[in-house]
KOLLUM-777897 format. One record per residue (C-alpha): y, x, z; residue number from 1. Coordinates in pm, 1 decimal. Example, Ala and Ser with C-alpha at 12.3 -4.5 7.8 and 13.67 -1.06 7.14 Angstrom:
((-450.0,1230.0,780.0),1),
((-106.0,1367.0,714.0),2),
end
This chain:
((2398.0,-2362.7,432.8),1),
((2011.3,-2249.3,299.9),2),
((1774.0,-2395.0,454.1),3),
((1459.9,-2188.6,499.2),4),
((1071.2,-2304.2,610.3),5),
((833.2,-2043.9,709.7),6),
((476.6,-2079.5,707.7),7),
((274.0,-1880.5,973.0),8),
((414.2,-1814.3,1313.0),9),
((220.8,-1482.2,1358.6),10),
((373.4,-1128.2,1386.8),11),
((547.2,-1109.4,1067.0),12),
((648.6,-1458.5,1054.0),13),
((782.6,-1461.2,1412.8),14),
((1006.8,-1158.0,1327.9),15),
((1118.3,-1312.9,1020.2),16),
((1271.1,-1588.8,1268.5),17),
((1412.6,-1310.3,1509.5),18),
((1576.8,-1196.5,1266.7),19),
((1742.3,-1519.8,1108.6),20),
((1845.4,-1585.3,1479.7),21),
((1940.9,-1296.4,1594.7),22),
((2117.8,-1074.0,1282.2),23),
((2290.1,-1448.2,1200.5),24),
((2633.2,-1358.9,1214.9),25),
((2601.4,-1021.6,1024.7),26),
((2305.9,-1222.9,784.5),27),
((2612.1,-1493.8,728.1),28),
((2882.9,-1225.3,637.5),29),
((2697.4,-976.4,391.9),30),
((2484.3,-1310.8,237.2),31),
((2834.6,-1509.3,215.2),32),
((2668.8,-1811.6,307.9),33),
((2462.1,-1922.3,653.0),34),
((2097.3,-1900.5,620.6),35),
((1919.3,-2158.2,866.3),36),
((1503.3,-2201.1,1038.0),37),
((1446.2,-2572.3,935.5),38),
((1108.4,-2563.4,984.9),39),
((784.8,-2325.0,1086.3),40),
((408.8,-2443.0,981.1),41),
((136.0,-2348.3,1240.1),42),
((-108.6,-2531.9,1360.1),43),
((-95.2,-2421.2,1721.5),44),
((196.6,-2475.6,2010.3),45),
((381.2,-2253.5,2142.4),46),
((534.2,-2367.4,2439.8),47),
((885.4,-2252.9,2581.5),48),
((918.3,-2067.6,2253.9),49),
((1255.1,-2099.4,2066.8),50),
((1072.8,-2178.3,1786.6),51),
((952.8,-2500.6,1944.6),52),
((1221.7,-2699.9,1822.5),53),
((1149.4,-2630.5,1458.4),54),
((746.5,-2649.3,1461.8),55),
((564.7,-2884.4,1239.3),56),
((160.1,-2894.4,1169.8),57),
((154.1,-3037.7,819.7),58),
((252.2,-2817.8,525.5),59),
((349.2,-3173.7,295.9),60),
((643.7,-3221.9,533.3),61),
((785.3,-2869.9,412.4),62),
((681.5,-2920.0,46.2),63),
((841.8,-3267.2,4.5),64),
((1151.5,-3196.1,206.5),65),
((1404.5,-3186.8,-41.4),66),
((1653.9,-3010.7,181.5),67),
((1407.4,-2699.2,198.3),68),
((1513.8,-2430.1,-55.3),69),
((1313.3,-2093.7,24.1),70),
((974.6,-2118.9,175.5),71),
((854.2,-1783.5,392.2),72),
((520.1,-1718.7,334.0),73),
((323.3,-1492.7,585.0),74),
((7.5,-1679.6,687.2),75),
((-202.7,-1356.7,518.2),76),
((-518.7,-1396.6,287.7),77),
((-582.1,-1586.2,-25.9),78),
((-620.0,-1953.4,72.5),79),
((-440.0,-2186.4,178.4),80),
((-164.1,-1930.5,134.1),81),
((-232.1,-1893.0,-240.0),82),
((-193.3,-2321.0,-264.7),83),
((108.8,-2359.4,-29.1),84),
((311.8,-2086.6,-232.2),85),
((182.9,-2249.2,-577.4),86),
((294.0,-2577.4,-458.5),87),
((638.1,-2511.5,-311.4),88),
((699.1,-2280.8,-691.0),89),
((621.7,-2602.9,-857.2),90),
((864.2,-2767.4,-618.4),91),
((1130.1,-2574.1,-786.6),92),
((1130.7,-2367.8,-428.7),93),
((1173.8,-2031.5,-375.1),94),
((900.9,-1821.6,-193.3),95),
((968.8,-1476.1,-39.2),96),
((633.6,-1341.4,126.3),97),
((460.4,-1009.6,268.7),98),
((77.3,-1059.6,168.5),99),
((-20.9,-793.4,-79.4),100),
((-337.7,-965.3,-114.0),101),
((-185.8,-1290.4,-267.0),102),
((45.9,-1066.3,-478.4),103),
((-212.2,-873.3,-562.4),104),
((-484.7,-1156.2,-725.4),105),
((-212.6,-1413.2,-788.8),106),
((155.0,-1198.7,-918.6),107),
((144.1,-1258.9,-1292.2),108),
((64.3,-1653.5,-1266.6),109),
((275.8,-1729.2,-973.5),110),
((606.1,-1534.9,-1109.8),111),
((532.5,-1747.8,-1448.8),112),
((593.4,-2040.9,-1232.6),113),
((894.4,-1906.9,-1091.8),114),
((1047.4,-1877.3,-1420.1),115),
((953.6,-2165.1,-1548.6),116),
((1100.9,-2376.4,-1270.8),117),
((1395.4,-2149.5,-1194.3),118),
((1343.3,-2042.2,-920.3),119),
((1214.0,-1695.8,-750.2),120),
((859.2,-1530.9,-600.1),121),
((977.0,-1227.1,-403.6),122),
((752.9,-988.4,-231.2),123),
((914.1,-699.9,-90.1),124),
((740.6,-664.8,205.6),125),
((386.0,-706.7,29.9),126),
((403.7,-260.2,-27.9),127),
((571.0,-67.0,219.8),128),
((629.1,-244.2,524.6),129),
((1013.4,-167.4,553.8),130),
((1037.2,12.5,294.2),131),
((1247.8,-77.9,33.3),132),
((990.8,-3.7,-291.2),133),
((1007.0,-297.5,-515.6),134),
((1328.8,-381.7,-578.1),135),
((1427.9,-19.6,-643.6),136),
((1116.6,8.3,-901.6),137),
((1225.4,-332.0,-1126.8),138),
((1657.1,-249.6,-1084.5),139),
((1746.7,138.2,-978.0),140),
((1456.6,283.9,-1168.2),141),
((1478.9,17.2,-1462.2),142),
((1609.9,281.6,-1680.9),143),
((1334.9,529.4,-1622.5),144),
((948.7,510.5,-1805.6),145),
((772.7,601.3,-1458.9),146),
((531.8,880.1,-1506.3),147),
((401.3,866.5,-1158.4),148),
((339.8,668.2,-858.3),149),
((169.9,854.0,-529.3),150),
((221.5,707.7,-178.8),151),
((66.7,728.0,179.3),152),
((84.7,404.2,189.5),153),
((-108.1,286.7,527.9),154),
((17.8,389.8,814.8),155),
((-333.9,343.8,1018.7),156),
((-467.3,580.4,808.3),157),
((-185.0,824.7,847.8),158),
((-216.3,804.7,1199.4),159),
((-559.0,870.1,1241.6),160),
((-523.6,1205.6,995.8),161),
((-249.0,1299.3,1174.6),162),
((-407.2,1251.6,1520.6),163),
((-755.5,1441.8,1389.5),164),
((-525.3,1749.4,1259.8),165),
((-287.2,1765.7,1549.0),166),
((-506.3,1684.7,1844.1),167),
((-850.2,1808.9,1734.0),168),
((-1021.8,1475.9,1761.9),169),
((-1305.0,1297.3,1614.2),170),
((-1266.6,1027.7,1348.1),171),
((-1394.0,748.0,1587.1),172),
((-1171.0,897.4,1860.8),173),
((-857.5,906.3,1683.8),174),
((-938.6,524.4,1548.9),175),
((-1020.3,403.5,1910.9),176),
((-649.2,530.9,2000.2),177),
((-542.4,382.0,1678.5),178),
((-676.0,31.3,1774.2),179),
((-581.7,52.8,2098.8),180),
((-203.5,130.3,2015.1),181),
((-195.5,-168.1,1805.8),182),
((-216.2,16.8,1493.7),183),
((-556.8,-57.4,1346.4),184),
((-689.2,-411.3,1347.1),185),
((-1038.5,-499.8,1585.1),186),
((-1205.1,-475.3,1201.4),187),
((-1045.6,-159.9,1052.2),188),
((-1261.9,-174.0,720.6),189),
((-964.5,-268.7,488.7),190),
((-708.4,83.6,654.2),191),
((-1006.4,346.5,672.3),192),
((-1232.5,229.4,343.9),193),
((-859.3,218.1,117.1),194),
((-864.4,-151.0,38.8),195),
((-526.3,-219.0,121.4),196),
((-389.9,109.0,-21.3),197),
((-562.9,17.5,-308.1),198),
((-418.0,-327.9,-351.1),199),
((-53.6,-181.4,-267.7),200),
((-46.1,80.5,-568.6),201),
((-215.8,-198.9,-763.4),202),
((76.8,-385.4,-735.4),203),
((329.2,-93.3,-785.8),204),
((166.5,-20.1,-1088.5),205),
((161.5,-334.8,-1274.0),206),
((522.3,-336.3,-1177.8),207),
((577.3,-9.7,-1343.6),208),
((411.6,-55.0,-1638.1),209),
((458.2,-449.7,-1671.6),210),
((73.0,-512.5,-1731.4),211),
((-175.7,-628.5,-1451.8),212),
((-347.2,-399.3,-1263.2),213),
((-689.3,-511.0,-1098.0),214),
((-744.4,-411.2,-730.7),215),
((-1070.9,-397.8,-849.3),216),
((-1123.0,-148.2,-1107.2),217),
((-899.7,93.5,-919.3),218),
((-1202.5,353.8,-797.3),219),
((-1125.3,380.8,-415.0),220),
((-1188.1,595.1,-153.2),221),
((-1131.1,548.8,263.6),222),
((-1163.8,822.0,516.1),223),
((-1464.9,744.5,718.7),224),
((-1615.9,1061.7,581.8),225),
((-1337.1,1313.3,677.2),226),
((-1486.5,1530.9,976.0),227),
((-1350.2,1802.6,1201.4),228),
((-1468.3,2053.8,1028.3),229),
((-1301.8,1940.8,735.5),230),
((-985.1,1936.0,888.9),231),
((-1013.4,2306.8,1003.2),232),
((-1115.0,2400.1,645.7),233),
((-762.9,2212.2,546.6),234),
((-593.9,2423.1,850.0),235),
((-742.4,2740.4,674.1),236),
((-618.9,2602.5,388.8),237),
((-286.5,2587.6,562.5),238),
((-345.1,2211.0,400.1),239),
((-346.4,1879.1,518.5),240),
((-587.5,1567.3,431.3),241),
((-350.0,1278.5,316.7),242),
((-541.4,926.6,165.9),243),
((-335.0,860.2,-159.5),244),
((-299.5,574.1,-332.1),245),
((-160.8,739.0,-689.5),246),
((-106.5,621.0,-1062.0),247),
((-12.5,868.7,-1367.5),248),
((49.4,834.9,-1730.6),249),
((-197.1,984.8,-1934.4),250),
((-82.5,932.5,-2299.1),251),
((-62.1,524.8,-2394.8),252),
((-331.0,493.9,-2063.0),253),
((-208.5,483.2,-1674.4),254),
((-483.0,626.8,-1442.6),255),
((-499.7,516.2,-1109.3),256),
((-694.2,602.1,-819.0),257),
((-743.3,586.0,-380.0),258),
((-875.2,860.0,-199.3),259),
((-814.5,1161.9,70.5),260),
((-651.9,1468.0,-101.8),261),
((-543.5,1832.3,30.2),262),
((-185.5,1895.9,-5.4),263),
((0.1,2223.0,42.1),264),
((359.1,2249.3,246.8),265),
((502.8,2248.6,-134.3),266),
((405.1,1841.3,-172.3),267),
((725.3,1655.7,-129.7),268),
((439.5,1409.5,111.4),269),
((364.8,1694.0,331.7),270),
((593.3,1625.6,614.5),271),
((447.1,1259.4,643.0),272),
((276.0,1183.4,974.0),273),
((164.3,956.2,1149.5),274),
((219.8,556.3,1148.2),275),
((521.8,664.6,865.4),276),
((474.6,589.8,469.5),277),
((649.1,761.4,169.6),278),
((631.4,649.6,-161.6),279),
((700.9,942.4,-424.7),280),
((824.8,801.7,-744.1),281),
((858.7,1010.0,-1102.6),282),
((1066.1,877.3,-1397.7),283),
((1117.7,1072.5,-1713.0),284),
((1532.3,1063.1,-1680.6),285),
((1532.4,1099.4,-1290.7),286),
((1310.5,1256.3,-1227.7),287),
((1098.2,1297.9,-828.6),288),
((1252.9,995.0,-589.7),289),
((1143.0,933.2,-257.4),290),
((1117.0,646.6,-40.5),291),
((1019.4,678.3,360.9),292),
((987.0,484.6,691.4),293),
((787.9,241.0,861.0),294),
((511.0,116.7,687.3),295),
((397.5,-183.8,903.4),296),
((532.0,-332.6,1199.3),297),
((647.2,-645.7,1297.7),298),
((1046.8,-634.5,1235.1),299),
((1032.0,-324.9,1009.0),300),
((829.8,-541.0,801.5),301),
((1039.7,-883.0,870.1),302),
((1325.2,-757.5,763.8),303),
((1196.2,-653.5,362.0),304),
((1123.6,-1028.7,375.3),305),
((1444.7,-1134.9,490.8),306),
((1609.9,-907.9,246.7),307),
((1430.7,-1146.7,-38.6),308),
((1554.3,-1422.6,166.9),309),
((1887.0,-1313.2,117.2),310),
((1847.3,-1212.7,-241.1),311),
((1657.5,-1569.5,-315.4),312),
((1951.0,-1742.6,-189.1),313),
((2214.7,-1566.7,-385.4),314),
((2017.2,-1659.3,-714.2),315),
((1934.4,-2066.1,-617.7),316),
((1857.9,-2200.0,-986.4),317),
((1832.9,-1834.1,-1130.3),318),
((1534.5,-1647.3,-1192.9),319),
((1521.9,-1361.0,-1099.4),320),
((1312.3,-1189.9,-1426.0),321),
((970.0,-967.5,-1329.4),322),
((817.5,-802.4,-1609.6),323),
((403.4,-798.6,-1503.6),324),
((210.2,-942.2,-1788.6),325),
((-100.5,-1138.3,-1739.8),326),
((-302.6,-907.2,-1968.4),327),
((-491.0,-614.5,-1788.6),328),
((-346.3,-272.8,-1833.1),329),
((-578.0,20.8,-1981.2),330),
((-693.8,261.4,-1708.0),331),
((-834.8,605.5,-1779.2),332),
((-1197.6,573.5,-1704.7),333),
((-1251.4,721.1,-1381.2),334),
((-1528.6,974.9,-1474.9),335),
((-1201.3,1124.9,-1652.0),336),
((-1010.2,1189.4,-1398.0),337),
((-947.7,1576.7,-1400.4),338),
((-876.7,1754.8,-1037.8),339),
((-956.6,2060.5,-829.1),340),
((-1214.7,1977.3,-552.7),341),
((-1265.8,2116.7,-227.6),342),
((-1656.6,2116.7,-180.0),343),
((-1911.5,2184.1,167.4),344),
((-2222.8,2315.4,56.4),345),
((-2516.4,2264.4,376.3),346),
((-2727.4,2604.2,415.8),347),
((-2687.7,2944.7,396.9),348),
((-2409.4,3118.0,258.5),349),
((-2537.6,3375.6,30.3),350),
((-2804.6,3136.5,-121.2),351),
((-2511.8,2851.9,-179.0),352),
((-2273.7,3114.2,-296.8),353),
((-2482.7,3187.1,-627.2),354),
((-2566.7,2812.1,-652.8),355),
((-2228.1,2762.2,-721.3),356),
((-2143.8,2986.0,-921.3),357),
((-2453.3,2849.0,-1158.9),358),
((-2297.5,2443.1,-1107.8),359),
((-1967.2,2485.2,-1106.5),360),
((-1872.2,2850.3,-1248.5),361),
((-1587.2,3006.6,-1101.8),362),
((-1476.3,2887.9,-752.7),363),
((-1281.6,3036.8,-497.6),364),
((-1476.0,3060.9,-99.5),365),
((-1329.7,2933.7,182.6),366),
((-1454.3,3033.1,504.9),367),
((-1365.9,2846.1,854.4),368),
((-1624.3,3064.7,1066.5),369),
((-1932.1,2835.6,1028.0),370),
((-2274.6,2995.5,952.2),371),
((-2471.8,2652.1,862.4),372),
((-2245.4,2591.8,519.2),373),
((-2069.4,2739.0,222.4),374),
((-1731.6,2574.9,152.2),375),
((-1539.0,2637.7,-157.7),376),
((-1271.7,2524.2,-425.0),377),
((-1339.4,2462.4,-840.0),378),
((-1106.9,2498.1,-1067.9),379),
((-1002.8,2186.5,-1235.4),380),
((-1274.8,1979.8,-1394.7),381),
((-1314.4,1617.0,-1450.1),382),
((-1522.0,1347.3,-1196.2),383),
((-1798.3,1322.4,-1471.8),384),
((-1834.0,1717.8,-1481.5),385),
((-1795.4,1689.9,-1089.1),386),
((-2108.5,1484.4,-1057.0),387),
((-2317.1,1650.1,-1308.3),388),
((-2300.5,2007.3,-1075.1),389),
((-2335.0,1857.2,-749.2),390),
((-2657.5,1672.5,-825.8),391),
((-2701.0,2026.6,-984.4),392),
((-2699.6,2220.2,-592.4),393),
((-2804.1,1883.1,-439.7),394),
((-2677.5,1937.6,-102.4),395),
((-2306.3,1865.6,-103.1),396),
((-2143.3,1785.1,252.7),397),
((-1839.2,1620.1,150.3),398),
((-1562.6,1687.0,-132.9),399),
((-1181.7,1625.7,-121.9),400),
((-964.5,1633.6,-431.5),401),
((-672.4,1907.6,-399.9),402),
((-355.5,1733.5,-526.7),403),
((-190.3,2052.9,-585.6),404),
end
């Protein structure tokens, strides 16, 4: 029998021990051995819960017992998560969690412990919800140099797009029916601004190229800007605003990026709506792979950690090798980037048409039917040469990179 603790009794962590319970028999058979709750950390009570039985206050009593052979982490944030998981690795314990943020900061040293104590760090469930993303990208796709990496890869935002394009609402409308679905948190900063896309393709890429990847120097981009307006211009367009969290190769450098995009019906992402995520993958023998579902969600998500349950118990006393070394990757300076861009101009048409012309050179109008602004798309340029013409016409609305 393996016995398993899990720290945090929240959503994930509660589905985690749904699952254990309820899946047991068919967990047993495919796992070839039982896997067993010993213990759950929280600090509150939760009376008349099944979990009652099994609930401890004091993380030592999980770290010291001997008997305890994968830990669950899925208390969220940085700390104490980061020093209960750093702990139980030194412990010689295995730890299988779901918070990209830990992963994200933390990967490189913590999977270094892992190895050198032989046992395993596994964080499926830290990118994708559900979706099965990092297992595939360090085994089926081991073969492959990756060229690519582009994902919707929040379903809050998704939802909100899709709710602005389809239903013809408002940003704040369509994240008030977010929030109230149980889709976007009370704070929604980290969905709409692109911090936790940003940390989730951070991750996939220093899994991809083996190198770390700050969160932090990854330029990123939410969708608190996108309007109505510039959702009819993508409907003109016969376009749709996705938020993208994407990484290329660009010669020996990787350049990585978060923001909205247009897409035409020819993206493989197109058909992507609402609380769904799909991860597009390109390696040079493979070629395009997909992967799709539910990005979030309490037992969508619980059960991508109880798959590294299951894989952390067939390796006890085997690591499990990760490639992510703790030297930074080189990312194309940003101001390099090279896109179309679909730009609002305030003001009158005819006056904003010959503006530019003069900033940008040759662009292609786009008009939606509104008198009070020019819209238009550039041909492909760079960020830096971006800049330089719209301080140029000085009254840009908003811009959205065409990821054609």
């Amino acid at each position: 029998m393996i016995n398993v603790s899990i720290l945090g009794y929240g959503t994930i962590g509660s589905g985690v021990f749904s699952i254990l319970n309820e899946n047991s028999d068919i967990i047993t058979k495919r796992n070839g051995e039982k896997i067993c709750v010993k213990s759950v950390l929280d600090l509150r009570a939760f009376p008349g819960d099944p979990v009652e039985s099994v609930l401890v206050h004091d993380f030592s009593e999980i770290e010291n017992d001997e008997e305890v052979q994968i830990v669950v982490e899925t208390m969220g944030g940085l700390h104490p998560a980061y020093d209960f998981v750093k702990a139980c690795l030194e412990k010689g314990k295995s730890v299988c969690t779901s918070n990209k943020a830990l992963v994200a900061e933390f990967g490189p040293e913590l999977l270094n412990i892992a190895e050198e104590k032989k046992c395993n760090f596994l964080f499926e469930a830290s990118v994708g919800g559900g979706i099965p993303i990092i297992r595939p990208l360090k085994t089926s796709l081991a073969p492959d140099e990756i060229l690519e990496i582009s994902g919707i890869l929040n379903g809050t935002t998704n939802y909100i797009l899709t709710a602005m394009a389809e239903q013809g609402t408002d940003f704040a409308t369509a994240l008030k029916d977010a929030q109230d679905k149980g889709y976007a948190e009370k704070d929604p900063s980290a969905d709409v601004e692109g911090y936790d896309t940003c940390r989730k393709i951070a991750i996939l890429t220093s899994l991809a190229y083996g190198y770390q990847v700050d969160f932090e120097d990854i330029y990123t981009e939410g969708i608190t800007k996108i309007t109505e307006r510039d959702i009819n211009y993508a409907k003109k367009l016969e376009a749709k605003i996705k938020i993208f969290g994407s990484s290329k190769k660009v010669g020996d450098k990787v350049s990585a990026m978060v923001a909205p995009s247009l897409i035409t019906s020819e993206h493989p992402l197109y058909g992507v709506d609402g609380v769904f995520n799909a991860i597009l993958v390109k390696g040079n023998m493979v070629g395009d792979v997909m992967f799709y579902g539910q990005g979030a969600g309490k037992h969508a998500t619980a059960s991508a950690v109880v798959s590294d349950i299951m894989e952390a118990s067939k390796h006890l006393g085997i690591n499990i090798k990760t490639i992510w070394n703790p030297d930074k990757l080189s990312l194309v300076p940003f101001k390099e980037h090279n896109s179309k861009f679909f730009v609002r101009l305030s003001g009158n048409s005819e006056d904003n048409a010959a503006k530019a012309l003069k900033a940008f050179g040759n662009v292609i109008p786009i008009d939606a039917g509104y008198d009070d602004e020019y819209a238009f798309i550039t041909m492909n340029m760079s960020e830096k040469a971006f800049d330089k013409a719209a301080r140029e016409v000085g009254n840009v609305i908003n811009k959205i990179r065409i990821d054609a």
